[in-house]
C-alpha positions as CSV (number, residue, x, y, z in Angstrom):
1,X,4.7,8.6,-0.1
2,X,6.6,6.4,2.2
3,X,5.8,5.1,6.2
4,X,7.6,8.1,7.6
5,X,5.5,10.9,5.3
6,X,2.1,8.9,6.2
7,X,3.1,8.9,9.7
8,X,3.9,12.4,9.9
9,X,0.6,13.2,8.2
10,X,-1.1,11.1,10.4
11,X,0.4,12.5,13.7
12,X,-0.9,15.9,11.8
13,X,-4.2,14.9,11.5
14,X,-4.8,15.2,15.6
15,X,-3.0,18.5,16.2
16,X,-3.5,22.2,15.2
17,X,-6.9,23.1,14.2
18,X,-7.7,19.0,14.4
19,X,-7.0,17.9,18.0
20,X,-10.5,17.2,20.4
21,X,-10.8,14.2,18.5
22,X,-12.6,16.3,15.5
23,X,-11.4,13.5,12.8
24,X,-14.3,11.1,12.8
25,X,-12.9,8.7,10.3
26,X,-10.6,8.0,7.2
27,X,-10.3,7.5,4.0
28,X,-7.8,6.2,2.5
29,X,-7.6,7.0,-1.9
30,X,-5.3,4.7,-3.7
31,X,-4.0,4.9,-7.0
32,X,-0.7,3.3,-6.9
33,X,1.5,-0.2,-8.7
34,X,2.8,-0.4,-5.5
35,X,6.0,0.3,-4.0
36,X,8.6,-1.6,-1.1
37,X,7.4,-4.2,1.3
38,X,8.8,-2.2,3.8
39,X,7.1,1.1,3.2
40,X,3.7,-1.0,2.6
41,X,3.6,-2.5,5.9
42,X,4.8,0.7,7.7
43,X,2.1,2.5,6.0
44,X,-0.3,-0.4,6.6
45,X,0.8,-0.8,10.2
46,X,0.4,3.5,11.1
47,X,-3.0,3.2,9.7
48,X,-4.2,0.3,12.0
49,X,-2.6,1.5,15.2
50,X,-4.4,5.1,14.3
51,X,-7.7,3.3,13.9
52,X,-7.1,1.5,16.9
53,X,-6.0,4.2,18.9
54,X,-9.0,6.3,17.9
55,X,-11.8,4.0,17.3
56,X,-12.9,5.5,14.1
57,X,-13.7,4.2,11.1
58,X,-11.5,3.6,8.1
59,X,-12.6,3.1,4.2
60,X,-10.2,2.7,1.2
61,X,-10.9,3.7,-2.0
62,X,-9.2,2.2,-5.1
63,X,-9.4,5.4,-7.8
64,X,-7.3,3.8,-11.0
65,X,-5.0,1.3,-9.8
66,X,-5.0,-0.6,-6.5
67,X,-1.9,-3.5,-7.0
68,X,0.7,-4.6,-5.0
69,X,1.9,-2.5,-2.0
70,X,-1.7,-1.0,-3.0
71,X,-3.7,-4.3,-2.1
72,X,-1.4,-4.5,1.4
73,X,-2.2,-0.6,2.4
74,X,-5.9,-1.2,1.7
75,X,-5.9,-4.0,4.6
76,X,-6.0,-1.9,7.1
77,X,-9.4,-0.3,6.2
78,X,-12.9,-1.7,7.4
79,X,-14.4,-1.5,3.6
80,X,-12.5,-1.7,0.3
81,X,-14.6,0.5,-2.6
82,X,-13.4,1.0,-6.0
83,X,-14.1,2.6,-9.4
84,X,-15.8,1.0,-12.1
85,X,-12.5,1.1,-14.2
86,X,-10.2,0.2,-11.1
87,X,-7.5,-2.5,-11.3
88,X,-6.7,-4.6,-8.2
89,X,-4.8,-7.3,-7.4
90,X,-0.8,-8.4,-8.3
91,X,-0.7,-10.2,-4.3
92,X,3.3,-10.8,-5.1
93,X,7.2,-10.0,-4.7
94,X,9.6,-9.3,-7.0
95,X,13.6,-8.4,-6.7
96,X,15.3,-6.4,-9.3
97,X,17.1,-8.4,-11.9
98,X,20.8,-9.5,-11.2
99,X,22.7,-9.5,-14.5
100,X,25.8,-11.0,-14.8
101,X,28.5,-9.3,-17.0
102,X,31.3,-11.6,-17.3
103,X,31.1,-12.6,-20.8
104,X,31.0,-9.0,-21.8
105,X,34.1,-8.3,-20.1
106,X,36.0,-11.2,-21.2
107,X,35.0,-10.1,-24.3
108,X,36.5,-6.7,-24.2
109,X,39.9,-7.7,-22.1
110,X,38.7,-6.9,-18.5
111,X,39.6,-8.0,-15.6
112,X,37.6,-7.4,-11.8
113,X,38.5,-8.0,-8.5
114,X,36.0,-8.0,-5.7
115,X,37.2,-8.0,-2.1
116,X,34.7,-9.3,1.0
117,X,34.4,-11.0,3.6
118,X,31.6,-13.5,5.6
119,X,30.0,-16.4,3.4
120,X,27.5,-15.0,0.7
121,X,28.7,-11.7,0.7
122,X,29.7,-11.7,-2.6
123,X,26.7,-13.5,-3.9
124,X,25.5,-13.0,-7.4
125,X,28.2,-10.8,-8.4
126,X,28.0,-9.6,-11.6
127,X,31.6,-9.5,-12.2
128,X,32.1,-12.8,-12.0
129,X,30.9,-16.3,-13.3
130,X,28.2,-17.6,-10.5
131,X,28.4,-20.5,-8.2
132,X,25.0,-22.9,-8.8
133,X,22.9,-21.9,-5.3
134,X,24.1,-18.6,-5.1
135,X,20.1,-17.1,-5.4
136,X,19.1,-19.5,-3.0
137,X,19.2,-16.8,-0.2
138,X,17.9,-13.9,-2.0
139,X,14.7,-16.3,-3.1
140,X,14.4,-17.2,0.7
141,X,14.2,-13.3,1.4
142,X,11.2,-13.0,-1.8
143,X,9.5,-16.2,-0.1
144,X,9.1,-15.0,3.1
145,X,7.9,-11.5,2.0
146,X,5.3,-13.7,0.2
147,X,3.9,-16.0,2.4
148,X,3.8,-12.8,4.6
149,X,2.0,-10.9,2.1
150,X,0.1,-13.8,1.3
151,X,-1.2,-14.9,5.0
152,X,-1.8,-11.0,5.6
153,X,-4.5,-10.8,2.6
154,X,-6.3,-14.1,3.7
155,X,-6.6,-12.8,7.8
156,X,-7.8,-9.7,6.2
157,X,-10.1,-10.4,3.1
158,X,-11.5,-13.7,4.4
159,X,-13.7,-14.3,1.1
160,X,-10.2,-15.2,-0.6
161,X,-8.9,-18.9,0.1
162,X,-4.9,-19.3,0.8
163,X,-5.3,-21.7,-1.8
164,X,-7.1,-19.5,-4.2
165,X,-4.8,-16.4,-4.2
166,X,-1.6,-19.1,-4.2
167,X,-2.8,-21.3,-6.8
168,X,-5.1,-19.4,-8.9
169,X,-5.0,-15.7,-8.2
170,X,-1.4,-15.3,-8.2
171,X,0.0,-11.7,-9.0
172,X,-3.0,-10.9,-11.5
173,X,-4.5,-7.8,-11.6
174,X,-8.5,-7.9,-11.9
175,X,-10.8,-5.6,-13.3
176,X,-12.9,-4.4,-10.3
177,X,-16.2,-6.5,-11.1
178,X,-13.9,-9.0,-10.9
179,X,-11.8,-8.5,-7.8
180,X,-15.0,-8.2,-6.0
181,X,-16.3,-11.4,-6.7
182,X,-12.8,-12.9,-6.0
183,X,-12.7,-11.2,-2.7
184,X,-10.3,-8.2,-2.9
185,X,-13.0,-5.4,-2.6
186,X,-16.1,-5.0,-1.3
187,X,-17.9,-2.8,-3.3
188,X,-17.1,-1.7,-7.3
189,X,-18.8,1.0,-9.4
190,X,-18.6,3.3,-6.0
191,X,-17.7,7.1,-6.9
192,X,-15.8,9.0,-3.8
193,X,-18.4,11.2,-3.1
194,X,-20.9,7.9,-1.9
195,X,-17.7,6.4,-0.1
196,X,-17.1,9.7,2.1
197,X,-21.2,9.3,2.5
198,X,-20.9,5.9,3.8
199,X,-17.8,6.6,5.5
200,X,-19.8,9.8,7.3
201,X,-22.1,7.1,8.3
202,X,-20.3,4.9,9.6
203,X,-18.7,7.8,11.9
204,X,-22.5,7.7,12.8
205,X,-22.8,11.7,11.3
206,X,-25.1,10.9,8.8
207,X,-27.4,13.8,10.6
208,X,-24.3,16.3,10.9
209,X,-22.5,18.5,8.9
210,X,-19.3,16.9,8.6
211,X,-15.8,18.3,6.6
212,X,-13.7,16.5,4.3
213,X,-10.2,17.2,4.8
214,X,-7.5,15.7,2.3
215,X,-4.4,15.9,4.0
216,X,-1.5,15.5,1.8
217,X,2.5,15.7,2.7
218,X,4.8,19.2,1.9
219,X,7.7,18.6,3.5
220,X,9.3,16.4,6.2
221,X,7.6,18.2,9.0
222,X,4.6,20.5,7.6
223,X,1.7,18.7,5.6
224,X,-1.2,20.9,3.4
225,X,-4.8,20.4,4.7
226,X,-7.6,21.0,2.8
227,X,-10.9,21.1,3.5
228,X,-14.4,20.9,1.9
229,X,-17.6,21.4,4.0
230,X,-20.4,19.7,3.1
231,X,-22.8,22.7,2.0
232,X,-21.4,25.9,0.9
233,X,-18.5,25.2,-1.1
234,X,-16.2,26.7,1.0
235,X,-12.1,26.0,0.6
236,X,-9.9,26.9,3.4
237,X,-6.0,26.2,3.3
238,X,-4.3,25.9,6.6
239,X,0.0,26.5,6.2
């Protein structure tokens, strides 16, 4: 899933057979190593303007692996549970790796020509022997995703120190016992079913039937929703 798919779903979630404000809350259910900074904060970004715009409640639930682009999506939610077995943690960046083919081609009797324009353009060319500073923009770009990433977990999870997660923390990945204690989580051992029935109460519809609707993307502009009502097992699929 990317920003544009959880938007979509999101937008979804208030039309149809969902509009007069019938969603009471969310839950978001992460199992993920992460993914782009870009599509992290979109997604992270969607969520908090929907709970903003709605005034309801949002939990995230950490089912497996909760790392990276994981750790920034969860954020947004009021609570942070996880699974006895969860994973969560690896607050970093990382670029994929530039590899530099010049002595391979040298060896085989080939020669490469690279035509550009604008200072830097041609930085960290592979088909070529590199200048010494030549990274030093691409770092700069991983840096500043960092120290955004890193200033975003502190507002947000205020247990964890800047120093902490900098010094000490780093991109580890903790067993949930652990990740509580350090901050990341707010609850471990939690199974879904008691994080929808907290979530119910925090929608203050602890004395209500309530539906739990997993709404999950099919297509640019048509998402699946499913829903479970407390009670009767019923199933109904809306296309």
């Amino acid at each position: 899933l990317n920003g544009e798919k959880i938007r979509q779903i999101l937008v979804e979630s208030r039309e149809g057979d969902y509009k007069s404000d019938r969603v009471k809350g969310l839950l978001l259910y992460i199992n993920t190593p992460g993914g782009t900074v870009t599509d992290a904060n979109d997604i992270f970004q969607a969520i908090l303007e929907y709970k903003t715009k709605y005034q309801v409640p949002v939990y995230a639930y950490v089912d497996g692996l909760g790392a990276s682009g994981g750790v920034y999506v969860s954020l947004a939610a009021d609570k942070i549970y996880a699974s006895s077995v969860s994973l969560v943690g690896s607050v970093g960046v990382i670029a994929p790796s530039f590899r530099n083919v010049t002595k391979l081609l040298d060896k085989i009797g080939v020669d490469a020509l690279t035509l550009s324009a604008g200072e830097g353009k041609d930085a960290l060319n592979p088909l070529r022997v590199w200048k010494p500073g030549e990274e030093d923009t691409y770092k700069a770009i991983i840096d500043f995703y960092y120290h955004h990433f890193v200033d975003l977990v502190v507002a947000h999870r205020p247990q964890i120190s800047k120093e902490a997660l900098v010094s000490r923390y780093g991109a580890k990945v903790f067993p949930a016992p652990i990740a509580k204690e350090y901050g990341y989580i707010d609850e471990e051992g939690a199974k879904l079913h008691q994080v929808v029935d907290s979530l119910a109460q925090a929608a203050k519809k602890e004395n209500a039937q309530y539906q739990l609707i997993r709404l999950t993307d099919k297509g640019r502009w048509k998402g699946l929703f499913r829903s479970k009502q407390t009670g009767p097992q019923n199933r109904v699929v809306h296309t």
